[in-house]
N, C-alpha and C positions, 0 to 999 in steps of 0.2 A: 528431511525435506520430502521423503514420499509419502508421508503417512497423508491420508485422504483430509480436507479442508486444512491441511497445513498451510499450502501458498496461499490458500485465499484469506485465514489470519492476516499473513504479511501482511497482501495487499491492502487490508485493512487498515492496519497499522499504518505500513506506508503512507495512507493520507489523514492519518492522525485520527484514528479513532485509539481509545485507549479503554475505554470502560468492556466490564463484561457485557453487560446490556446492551452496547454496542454492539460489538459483534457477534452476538445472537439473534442482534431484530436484523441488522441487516446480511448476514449469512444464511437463517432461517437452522441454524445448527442445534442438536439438542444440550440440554446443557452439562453433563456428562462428560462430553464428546469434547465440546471447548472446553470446557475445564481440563481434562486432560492432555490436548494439543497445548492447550497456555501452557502447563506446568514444563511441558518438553521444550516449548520454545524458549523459556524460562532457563532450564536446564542447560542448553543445547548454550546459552548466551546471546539470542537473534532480543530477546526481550528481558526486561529486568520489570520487575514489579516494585508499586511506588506507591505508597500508604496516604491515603486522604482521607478526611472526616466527611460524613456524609450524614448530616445529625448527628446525633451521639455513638454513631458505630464508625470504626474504621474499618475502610473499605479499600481496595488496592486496582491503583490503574496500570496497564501493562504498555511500555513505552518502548519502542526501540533504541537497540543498544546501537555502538557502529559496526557489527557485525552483521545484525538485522538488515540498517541501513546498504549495507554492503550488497546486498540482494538484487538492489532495486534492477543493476544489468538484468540480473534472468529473470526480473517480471517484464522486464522490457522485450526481452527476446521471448517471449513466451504469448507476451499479447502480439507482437509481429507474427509469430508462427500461427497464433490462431487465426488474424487476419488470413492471413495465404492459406491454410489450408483447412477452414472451417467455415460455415454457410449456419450462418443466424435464421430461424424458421422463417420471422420477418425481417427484412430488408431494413438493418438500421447502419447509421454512419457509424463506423466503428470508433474505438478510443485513440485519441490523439495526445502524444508528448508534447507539452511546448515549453520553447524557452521562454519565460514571463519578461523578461527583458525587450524580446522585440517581435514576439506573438509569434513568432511560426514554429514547425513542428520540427523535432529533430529526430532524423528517421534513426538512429542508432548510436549507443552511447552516450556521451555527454558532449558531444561537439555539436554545436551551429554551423549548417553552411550557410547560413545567410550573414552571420556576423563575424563568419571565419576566427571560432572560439570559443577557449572550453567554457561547459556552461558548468557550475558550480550546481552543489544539491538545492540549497536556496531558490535559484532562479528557473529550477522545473515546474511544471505541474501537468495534472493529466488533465484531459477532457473527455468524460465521460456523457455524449449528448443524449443521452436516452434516459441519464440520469439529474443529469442537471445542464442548464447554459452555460454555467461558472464554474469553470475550472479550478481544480480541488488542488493545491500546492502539497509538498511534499514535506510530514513531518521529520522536524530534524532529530538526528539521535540525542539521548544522554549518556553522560561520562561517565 
């Protein structure tokens, strides 16, 4: 997990990106570099690779496992920490967890206090507003 663009893969994955092309266009990472963090995450068990036709070539998407999915706490705590103790150059609304079930954010873990209950991985998703209005739900692992 320390190695450099490792959690931001996850995070990737996290909202269901799964292609390489993925998360190269939106990391900005060389290709190298993610090739060699996939194979570790791969390794490690956080992602398993998944063989699809892409025309005539087989190509492989990398998916998380529930190991992977296991993470999601310490991206959670990780984007809270940045909140508190990090200063964006310009002034944007930062990322919010919400329960899809009944819109509001859950400041930590997987409980609602507004619906007093646990919320399931299904019924998360983040809101990223600088990225989009529409909040991005969270991929679920495979078996």
């Amino acid at each position: 997990m320390g190695d450099r663009w490792t959690l931001l893969i996850l995070r990737q994955a996290t909202i269901g990106r799964t292609r390489f092309d993925e998360f190269r266009t939106e990391l900005g990472i060389a290709d190298n570099i993610l090739s060699n963090r996939l194979s570790r995450l791969v390794e490690a068990g956080l992602l398993v690779k998944v063989p699809y036709r892409d025309g005539g070539r087989t190509r492989h998407e990398y998916r998380l496992t529930s190991a992977g999915a296991d993470m999601l706490p310490v991206l959670h705590a990780l984007a809270a920490w940045g909140e508190q103790h990090t200063r964006p150059v310009e002034r944007e609304e930062p990322m919010r967890v919400l329960h899809q079930t009944c819109g509001h954010s859950l400041a930590a873990g997987e409980f609602c206090e507004h619906c007093h209950r646990h919320v399931p991985r299904h019924e998360i998703s983040w809101l990223r507003p600088w990225r989009s209005a529409e909040p991005f739900p969270m991929a679920e692992p495979v078996d």
